[in-house]
C-alpha positions as CSV (number, residue, x, y, z in Angstrom):
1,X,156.9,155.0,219.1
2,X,160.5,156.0,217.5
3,X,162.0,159.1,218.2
4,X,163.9,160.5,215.4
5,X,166.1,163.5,214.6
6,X,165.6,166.8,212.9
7,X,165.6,165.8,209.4
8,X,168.1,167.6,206.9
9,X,165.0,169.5,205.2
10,X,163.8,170.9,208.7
11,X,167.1,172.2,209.3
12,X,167.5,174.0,206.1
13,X,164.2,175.5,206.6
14,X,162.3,173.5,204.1
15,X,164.3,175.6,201.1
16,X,165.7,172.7,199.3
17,X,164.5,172.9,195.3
18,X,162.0,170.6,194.3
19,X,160.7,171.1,197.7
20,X,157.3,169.5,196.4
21,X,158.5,166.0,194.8
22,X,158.3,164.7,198.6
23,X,156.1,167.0,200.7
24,X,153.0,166.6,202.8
25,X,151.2,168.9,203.2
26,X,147.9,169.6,205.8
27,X,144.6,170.8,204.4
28,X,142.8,173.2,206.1
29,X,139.7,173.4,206.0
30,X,139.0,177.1,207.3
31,X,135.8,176.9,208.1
32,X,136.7,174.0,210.6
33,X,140.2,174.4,211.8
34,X,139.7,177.2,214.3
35,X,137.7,180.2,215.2
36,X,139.2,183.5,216.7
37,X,136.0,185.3,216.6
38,X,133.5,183.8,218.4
39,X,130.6,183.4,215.8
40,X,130.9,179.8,215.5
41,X,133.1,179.8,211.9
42,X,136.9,179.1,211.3
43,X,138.8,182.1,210.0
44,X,142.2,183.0,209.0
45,X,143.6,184.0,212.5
46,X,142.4,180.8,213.7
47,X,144.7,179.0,211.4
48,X,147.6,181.2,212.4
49,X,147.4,180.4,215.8
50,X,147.4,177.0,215.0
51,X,150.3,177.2,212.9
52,X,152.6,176.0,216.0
53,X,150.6,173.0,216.4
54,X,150.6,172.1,212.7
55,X,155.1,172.7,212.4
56,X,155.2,170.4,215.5
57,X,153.4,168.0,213.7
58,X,155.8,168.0,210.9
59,X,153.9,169.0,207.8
60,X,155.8,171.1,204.7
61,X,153.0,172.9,204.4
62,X,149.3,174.2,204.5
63,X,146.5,174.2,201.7
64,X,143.3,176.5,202.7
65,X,140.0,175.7,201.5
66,X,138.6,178.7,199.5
67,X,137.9,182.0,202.1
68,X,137.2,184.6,199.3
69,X,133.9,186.5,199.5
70,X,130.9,184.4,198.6
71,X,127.9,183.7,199.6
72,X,128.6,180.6,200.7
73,X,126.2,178.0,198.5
74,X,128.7,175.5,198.3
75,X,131.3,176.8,201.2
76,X,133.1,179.1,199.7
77,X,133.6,177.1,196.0
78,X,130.9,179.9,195.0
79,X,133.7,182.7,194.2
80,X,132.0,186.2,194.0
81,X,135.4,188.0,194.1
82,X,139.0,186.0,193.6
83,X,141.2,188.6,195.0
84,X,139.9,189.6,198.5
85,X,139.0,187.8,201.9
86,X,135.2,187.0,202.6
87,X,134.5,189.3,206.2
88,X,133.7,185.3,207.7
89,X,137.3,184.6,207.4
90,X,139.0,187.7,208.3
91,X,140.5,190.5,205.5
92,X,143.9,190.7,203.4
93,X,145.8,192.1,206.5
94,X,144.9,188.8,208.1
95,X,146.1,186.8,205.6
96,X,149.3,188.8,204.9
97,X,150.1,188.0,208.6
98,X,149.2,184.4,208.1
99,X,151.6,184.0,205.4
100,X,154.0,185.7,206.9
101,X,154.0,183.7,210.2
102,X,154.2,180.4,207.8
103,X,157.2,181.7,206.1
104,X,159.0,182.1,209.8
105,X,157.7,178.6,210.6
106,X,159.0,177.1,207.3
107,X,155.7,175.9,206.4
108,X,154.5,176.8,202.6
109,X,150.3,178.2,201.7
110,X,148.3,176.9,198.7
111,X,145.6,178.6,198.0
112,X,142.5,176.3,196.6
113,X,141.5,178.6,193.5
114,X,137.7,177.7,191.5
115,X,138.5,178.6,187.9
116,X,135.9,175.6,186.7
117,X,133.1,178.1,187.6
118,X,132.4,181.5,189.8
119,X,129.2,182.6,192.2
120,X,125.6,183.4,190.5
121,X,126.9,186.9,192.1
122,X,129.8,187.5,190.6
123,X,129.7,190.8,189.2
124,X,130.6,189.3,185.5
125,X,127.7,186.9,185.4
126,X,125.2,190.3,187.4
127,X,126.4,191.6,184.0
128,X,125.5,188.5,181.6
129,X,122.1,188.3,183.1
130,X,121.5,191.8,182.4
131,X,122.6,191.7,178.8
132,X,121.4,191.0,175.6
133,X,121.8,187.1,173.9
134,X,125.2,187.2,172.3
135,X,126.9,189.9,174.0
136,X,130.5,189.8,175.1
137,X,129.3,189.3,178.6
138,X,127.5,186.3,178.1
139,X,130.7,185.1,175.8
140,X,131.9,184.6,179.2
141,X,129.8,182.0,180.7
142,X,127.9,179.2,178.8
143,X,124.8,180.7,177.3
144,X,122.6,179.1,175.0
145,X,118.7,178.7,173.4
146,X,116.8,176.0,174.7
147,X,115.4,173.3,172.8
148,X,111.7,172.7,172.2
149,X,108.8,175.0,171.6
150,X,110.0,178.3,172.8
151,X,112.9,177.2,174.4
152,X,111.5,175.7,177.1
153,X,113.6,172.4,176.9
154,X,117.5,172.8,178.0
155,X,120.0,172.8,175.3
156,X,121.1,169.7,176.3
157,X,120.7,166.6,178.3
158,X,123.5,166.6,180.7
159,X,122.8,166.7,184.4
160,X,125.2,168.1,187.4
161,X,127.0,166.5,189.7
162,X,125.3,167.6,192.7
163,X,121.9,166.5,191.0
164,X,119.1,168.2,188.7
165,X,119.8,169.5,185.4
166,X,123.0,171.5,184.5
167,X,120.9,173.8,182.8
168,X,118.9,176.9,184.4
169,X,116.8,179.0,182.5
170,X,116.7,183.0,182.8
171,X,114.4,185.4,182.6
172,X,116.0,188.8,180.1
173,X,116.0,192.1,180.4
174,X,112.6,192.3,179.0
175,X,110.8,190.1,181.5
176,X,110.5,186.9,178.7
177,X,111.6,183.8,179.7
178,X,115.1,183.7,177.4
179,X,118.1,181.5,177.1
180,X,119.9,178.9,179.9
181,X,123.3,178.7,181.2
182,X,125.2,175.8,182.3
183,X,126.6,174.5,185.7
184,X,127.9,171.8,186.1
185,X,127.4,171.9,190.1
186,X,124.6,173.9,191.2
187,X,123.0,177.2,189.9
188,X,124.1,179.1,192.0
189,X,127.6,178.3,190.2
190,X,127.7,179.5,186.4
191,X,130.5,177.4,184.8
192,X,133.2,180.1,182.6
193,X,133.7,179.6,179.2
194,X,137.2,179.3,178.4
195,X,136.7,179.2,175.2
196,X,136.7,183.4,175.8
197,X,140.2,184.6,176.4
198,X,138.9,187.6,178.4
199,X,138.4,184.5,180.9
200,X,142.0,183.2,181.0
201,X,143.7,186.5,181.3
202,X,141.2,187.2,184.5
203,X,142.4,184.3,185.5
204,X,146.1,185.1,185.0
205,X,145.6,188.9,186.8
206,X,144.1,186.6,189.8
207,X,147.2,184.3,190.2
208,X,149.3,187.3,190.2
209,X,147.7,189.0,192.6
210,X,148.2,185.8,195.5
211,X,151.6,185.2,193.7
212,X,152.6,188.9,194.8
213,X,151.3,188.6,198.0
214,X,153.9,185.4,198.9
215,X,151.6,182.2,198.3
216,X,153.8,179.1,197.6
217,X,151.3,178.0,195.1
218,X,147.6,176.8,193.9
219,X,145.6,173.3,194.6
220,X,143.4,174.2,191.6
221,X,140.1,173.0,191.9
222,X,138.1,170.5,189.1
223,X,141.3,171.1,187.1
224,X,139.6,168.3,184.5
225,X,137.0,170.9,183.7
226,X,137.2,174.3,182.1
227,X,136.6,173.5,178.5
228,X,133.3,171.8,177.8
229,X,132.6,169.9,174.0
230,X,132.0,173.2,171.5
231,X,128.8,171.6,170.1
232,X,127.3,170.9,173.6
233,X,125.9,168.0,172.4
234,X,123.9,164.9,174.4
235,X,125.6,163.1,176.8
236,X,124.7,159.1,176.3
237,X,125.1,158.8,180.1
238,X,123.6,162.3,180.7
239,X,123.0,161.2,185.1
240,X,126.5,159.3,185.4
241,X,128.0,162.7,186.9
242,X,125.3,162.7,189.8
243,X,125.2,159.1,189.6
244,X,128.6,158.9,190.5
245,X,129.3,162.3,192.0
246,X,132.5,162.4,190.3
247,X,133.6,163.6,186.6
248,X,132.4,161.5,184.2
249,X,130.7,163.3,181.1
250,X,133.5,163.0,178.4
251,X,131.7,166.2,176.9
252,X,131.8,168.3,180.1
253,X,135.2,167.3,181.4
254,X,139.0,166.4,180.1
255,X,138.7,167.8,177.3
256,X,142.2,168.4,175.4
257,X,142.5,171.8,175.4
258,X,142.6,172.2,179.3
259,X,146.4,171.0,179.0
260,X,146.9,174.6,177.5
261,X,145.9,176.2,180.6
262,X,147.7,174.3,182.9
263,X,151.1,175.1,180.5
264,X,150.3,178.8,180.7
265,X,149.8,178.3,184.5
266,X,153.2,177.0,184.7
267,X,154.6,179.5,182.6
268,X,153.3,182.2,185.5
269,X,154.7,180.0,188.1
270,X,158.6,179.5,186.8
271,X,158.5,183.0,186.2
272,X,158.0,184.1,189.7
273,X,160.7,180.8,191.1
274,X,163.1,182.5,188.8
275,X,162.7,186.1,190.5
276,X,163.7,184.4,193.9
277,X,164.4,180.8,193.7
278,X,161.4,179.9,195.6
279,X,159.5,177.2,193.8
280,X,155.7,177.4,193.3
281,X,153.5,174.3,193.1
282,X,150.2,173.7,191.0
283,X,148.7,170.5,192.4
284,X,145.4,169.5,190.7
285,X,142.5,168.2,191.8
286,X,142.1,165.6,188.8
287,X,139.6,163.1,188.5
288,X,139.9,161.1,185.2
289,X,139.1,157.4,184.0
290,X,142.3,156.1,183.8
291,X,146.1,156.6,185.9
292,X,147.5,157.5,182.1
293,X,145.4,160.4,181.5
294,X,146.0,161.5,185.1
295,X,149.3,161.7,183.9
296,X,148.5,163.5,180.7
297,X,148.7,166.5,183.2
298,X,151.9,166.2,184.9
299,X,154.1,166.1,182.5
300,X,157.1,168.2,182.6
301,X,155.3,171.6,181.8
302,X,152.3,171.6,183.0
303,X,150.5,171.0,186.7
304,X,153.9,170.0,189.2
305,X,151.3,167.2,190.5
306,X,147.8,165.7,190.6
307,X,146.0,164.3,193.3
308,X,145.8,160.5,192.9
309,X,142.7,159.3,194.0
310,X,142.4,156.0,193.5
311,X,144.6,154.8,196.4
312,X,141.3,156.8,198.1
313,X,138.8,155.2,196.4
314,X,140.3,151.7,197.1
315,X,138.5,149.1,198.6
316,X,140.5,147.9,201.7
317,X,142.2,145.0,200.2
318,X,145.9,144.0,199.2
319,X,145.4,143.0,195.8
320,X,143.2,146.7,194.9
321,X,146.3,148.5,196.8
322,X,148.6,146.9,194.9
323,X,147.3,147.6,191.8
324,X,146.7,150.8,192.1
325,X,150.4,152.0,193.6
326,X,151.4,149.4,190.7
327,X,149.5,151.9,188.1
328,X,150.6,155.1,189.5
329,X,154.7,154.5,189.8
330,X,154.0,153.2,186.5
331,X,152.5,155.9,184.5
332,X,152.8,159.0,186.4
333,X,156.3,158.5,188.0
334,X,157.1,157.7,184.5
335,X,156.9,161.6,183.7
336,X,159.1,163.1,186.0
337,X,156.7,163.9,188.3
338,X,155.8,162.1,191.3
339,X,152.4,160.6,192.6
340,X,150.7,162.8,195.2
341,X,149.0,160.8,197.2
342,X,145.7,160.9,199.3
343,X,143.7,158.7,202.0
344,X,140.7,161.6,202.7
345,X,139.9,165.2,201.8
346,X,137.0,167.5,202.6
347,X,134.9,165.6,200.3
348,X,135.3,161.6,201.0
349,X,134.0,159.8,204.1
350,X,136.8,159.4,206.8
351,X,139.0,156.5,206.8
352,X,138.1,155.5,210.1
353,X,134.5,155.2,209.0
354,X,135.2,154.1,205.2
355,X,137.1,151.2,206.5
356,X,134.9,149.7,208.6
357,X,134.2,151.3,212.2
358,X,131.1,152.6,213.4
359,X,131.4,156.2,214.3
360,X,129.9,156.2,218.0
361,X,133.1,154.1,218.9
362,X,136.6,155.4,219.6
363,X,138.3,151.8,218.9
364,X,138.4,148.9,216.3
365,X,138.7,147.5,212.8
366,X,138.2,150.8,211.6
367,X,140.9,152.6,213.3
368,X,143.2,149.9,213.2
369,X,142.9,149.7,209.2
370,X,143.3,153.9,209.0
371,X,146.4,153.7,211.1
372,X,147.6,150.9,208.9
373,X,146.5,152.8,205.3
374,X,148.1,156.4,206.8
375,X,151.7,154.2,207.4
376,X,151.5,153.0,204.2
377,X,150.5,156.3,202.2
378,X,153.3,158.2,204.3
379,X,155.7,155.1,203.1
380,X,154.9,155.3,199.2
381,X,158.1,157.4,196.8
382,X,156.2,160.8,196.4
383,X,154.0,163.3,198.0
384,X,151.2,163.0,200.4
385,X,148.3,165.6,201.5
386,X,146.4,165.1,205.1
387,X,143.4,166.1,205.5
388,X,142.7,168.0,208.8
389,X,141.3,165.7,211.6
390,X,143.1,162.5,209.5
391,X,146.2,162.6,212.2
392,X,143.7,162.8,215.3
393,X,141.8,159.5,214.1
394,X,138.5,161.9,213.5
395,X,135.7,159.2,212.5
396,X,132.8,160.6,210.0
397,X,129.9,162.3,211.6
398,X,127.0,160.0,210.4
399,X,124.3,161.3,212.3
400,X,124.2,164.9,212.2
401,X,120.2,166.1,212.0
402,X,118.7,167.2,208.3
403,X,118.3,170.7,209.7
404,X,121.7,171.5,210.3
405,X,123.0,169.9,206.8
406,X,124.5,172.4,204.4
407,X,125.8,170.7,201.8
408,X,124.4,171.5,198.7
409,X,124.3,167.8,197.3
410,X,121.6,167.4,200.2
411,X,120.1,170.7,199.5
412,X,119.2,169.6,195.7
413,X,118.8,165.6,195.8
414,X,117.5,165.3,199.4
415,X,119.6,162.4,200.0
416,X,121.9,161.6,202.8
417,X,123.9,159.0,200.7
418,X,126.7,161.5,199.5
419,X,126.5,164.2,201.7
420,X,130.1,166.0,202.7
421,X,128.7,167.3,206.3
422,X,130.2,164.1,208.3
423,X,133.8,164.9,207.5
424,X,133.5,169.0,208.1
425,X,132.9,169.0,211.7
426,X,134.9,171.6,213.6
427,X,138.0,170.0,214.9
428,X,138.1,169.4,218.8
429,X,141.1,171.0,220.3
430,X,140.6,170.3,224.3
431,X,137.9,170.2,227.2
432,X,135.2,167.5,227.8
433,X,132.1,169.3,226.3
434,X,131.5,171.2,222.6
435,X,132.8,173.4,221.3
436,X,135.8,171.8,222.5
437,X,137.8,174.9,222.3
438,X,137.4,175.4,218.9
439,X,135.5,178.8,218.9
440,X,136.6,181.4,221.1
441,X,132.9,183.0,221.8
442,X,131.5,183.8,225.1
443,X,130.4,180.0,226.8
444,X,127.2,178.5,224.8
445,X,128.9,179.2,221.8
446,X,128.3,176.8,218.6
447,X,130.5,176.0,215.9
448,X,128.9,175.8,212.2
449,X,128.0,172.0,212.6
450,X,127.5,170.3,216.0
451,X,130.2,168.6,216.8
452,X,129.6,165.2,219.1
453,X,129.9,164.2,222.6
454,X,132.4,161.5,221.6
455,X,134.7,164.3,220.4
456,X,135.8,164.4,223.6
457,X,137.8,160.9,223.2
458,X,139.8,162.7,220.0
459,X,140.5,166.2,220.8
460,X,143.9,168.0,220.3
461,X,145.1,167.8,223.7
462,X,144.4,164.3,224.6
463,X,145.8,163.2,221.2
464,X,149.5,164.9,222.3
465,X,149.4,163.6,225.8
466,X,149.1,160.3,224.6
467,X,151.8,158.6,222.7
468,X,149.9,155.9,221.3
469,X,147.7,158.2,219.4
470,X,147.2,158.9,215.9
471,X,148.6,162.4,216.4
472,X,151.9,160.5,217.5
473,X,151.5,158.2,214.5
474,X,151.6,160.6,211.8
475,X,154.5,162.6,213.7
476,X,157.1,159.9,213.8
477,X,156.2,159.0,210.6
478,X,156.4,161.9,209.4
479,X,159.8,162.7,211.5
480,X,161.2,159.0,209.8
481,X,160.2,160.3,206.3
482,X,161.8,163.4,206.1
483,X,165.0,161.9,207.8
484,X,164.7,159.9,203.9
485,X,165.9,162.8,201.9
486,X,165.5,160.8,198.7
487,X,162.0,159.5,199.1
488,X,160.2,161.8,196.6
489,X,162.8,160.1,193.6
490,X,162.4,156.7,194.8
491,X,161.3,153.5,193.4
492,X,159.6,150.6,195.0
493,X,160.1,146.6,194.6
494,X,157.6,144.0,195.5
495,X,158.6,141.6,197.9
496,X,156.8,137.9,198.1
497,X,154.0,138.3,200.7
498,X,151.2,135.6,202.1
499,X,147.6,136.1,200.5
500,X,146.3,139.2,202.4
501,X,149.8,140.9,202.6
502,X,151.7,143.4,201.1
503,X,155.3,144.5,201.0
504,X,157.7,146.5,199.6
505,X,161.2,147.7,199.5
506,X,162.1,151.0,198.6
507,X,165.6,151.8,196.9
508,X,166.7,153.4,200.4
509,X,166.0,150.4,202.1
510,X,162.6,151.1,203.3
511,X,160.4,148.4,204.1
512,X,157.0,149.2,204.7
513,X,154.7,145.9,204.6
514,X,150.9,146.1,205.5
515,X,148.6,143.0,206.9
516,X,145.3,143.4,205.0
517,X,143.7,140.8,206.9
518,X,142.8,139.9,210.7
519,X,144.9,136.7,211.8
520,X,148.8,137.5,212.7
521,X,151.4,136.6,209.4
522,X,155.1,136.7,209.5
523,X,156.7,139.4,208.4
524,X,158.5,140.1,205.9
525,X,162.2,141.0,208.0
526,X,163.1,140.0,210.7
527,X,163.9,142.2,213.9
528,X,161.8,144.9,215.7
529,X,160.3,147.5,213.6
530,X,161.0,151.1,213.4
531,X,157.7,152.3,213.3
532,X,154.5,150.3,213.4
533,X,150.6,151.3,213.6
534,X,150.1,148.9,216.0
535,X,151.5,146.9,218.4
536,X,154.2,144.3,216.5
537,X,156.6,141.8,218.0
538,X,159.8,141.2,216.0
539,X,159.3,138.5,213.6
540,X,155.4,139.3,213.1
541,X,152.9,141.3,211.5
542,X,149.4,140.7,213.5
543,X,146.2,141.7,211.5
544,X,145.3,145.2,210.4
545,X,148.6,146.7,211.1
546,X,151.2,148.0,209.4
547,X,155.1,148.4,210.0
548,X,158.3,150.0,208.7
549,X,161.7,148.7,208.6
550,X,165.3,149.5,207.2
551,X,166.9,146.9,205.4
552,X,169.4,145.6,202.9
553,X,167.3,143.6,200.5
């Protein structure tokens, strides 16, 4: 593999302005990362102590899955209180420490914030339960009559995305069955109703709070929802939510004035870069029909960047990659922003399963393709996020036993097809046998979810030992990308490519070309590549590889 130099932005520290338009940056997945207790759950201190591990690797910085108190329905995206740590994960004196050993490390913190929706628990919805119909704490949340003879029918048709109804009916103050709130998730999640402006100024006391504690910024989750249609009315699709597990209701989601929000958010944020010159980042977690309304909400004053999931979504296949890095330089590079790209996240199969490789195997189409798609994604003008386990080659979990599933899409549809369980697995970090030194408890100790023998193959230690791993991969692509200072303003050019290929040229001479397909192909330049995800002679690009060059073309 190439061994590159410090890169400009390592020296300085990772203070250059803009710092975003180009970074990548690690999610952590608390829960999963690494546990400092014993009991068998990530916290806070675990993801400190691997802060070492994560600057070696090269990443700008870290994004932590939710860790405020909650009871946990949905892992922690069931907020009882925004501005404290849940005991699991540690307290605020943890996570002051945390930040500030990323700050001497260089390495920014996002904080994942839920403003979509709250816990059942929350102490505002304890209150709407216990009030009257059509008092200021119900104003909060959606309440509203049912339909039918004594309001025994929701007020509308719409489903949730994790299945069932989005509706749940409750019983007042009186003991009578009464009126029925919405969730768009679960029940256990009451959706706000930003309609109140009690809710947004909550909301602007909560990004404060992190804000004056150091955070570098917010990945804001469901930042398509908020406002829901002010008439409530049917849904003509009301299951395509569920259906799809995605955001699909044009009632329930994108409405227009969520664009206020994220302006206001903003706002917050330049105010706090121009106390100290350090920039804070809204990414958004954006999931919308079409790459022009994705960029509806980067435009120059609102979210700094979206995540771009189509490139995800993909199937693997040079033409559907093509047009979707076609769509996305096209519209959202087109307003100042730049695309933030992603191959996996806590909620998506693994790439090493999603493309093709059983998960009992440690080898194969699979793995080849996901080493191919991470060169690619870490070659593309813009930013790129990397979701924990991604640079150790982590395959899904597939066959984890129904009594250990948590997710709540199992929990409420009783269906295996969607669950998120597979790609939450604690990470292995050494030994032969689990918990492969992810918990720190007494021996018999057990993380959260089991983790499998064949984690043995793709745990931490191996991975560093061994050059031709993933782990190595994504470091010296990562070292070659941030020796490219201008890669987060560049632009991309289409070179000619056999059926099955695809190739570019950057405006810094970057060529990154990728072989879709299985047989060997020439490649697009000539000589011995800088970087490749697999083994390529000068002159050739065999199947399911991809490879970087620098050029003049």
């Amino acid at each position: 593999m190439h061994n590159c130099c410090p890169s400009q932005r390592q020296v300085n520290g990772l203070n250059r302005h803009h710092w975003w338009r180009d970074a990548v940056i690690y999610q952590v997945y608390v829960r999963s990362f690494l546990d400092s207790t014993g009991d068998g759950i990530g916290d806070l201190a675990g993801v400190r102590a691997g802060l070492p591990y994560l600057r070696k690797l090269g990443v700008d910085g870290i994004w932590l899955s939710p860790f405020y108190p909650s009871p946990q329905h949905d892992h922690g995206y069931d907020v009882v209180d925004y501005c404290d740590v849940d005991p699991l994960f540690g307290d605020l004196a943890e996570f002051d420490l945390l930040v500030a050993a990323a700050r001497r490390l260089g390495v920014k913190v996002l904080l994942d914030i839920v403003p979509n929706h709250c816990s059942s628990e929350h102490p505002w919805f304890r209150e709407a339960l216990a009030s009257a119909p059509g008092s200021e704490a119900r104003a909060r949340f959606h309440f509203a009559d049912g339909r039918g003879p004594d309001g025994a029918e929701p007020p509308n048709n719409w489903h949730a995305m994790f299945g069932g109804p989005a509706w749940s009916r409750v019983t007042e103050p009186d003991g009578r069955p009464g009126q029925w709130y919405l969730h768009m998730f679960t029940p256990e999640q009451p959706d706000w109703n930003w309609r109140t402006p009690e809710v947004a100024a909550e909301f602007d006391r909560i990004l404060r709070f992190w804000l004056d504690r150091g955070v570098d910024g917010f990945r804001i989750d469901v930042a398509a929802g908020l406002f829901k249609h002010p008439g409530l009315p049917d849904s003509p699709d009301p299951e395509a939510d569920a259906r799809t597990r995605d955001s699909v209701n044009p009632l329930a989601w994108n409405q227009p004035e969520v664009h206020d929000v994220w302006r206001h958010w903003r706002a917050v944020c330049e105010e706090y870069t121009a106390r100290d010159g350090r920039e804070r980042l809204l990414v958004g977690e954006v999931s919308v029909p079409t790459a022009r309304e994705h960029a509806e909400y980067v435009r120059p004053d609102e979210l700094h960047q979206a995540f771009f999931f189509d490139l995800l979504s993909a199937p693997w296949s040079a033409d559907a990659f093509r047009k979707v890095v076609t769509e996305a330089m096209e519209d959202i590079a087109g307003t100042g922003s730049t695309v933030t790209w992603v191959l996996n996240n806590h909620d998506q199969v693994r790439t090493v399963t999603r493309y093709g490789e059983p998960a009992t195997e440690g080898s194969g189409l699979g793995t080849a393709r996901a080493r191919a798609a991470a060169l690619l994604m870490l070659a593309l003008p813009g930013a790129a996020y990397i979701y924990q386990g991604e640079e150790l080659g982590l395959p899904e979990v597939v066959d984890l036993p129904d009594d250990v599933l948590t997710d709540p899409i199992f929990r409420r549809t009783g269906s295996r097809a969607r669950i998120r369980d597979g790609c939450r697995v604690p990470l292995p970090w050494s030994g032969q046998a689990s918990p492969f030194g992810f918990t720190s408890g007494a021996e018999g100790a057990k993380p959260w979810l089991p983790q499998p023998d064949y984690f043995a193959e793709y745990a931490t230690d191996r991975a560093l030992a061994d050059t031709r791993s993933f782990w190595h991969l994504y470091r010296d692509g990562l070292q070659l990308r941030a020796a490219l200072p201008q890669l987060g303003e560049g632009s991309l050019r289409w070179l000619d490519t056999p059926p099955g290929v695809l190739a570019f040229v950057r405006g810094d001479g970057l060529v990154c070309a990728v072989n879709f397909g299985t047989s060997p192909t020439p490649a697009p330049v000539s000589g011995t590549p800088l970087l490749s995800s697999g083994p390529c002679p000068a002159g050739v690009l065999p199947g399911s590889t991809s490879a970087w060059w620098l050029t003049d073309l």
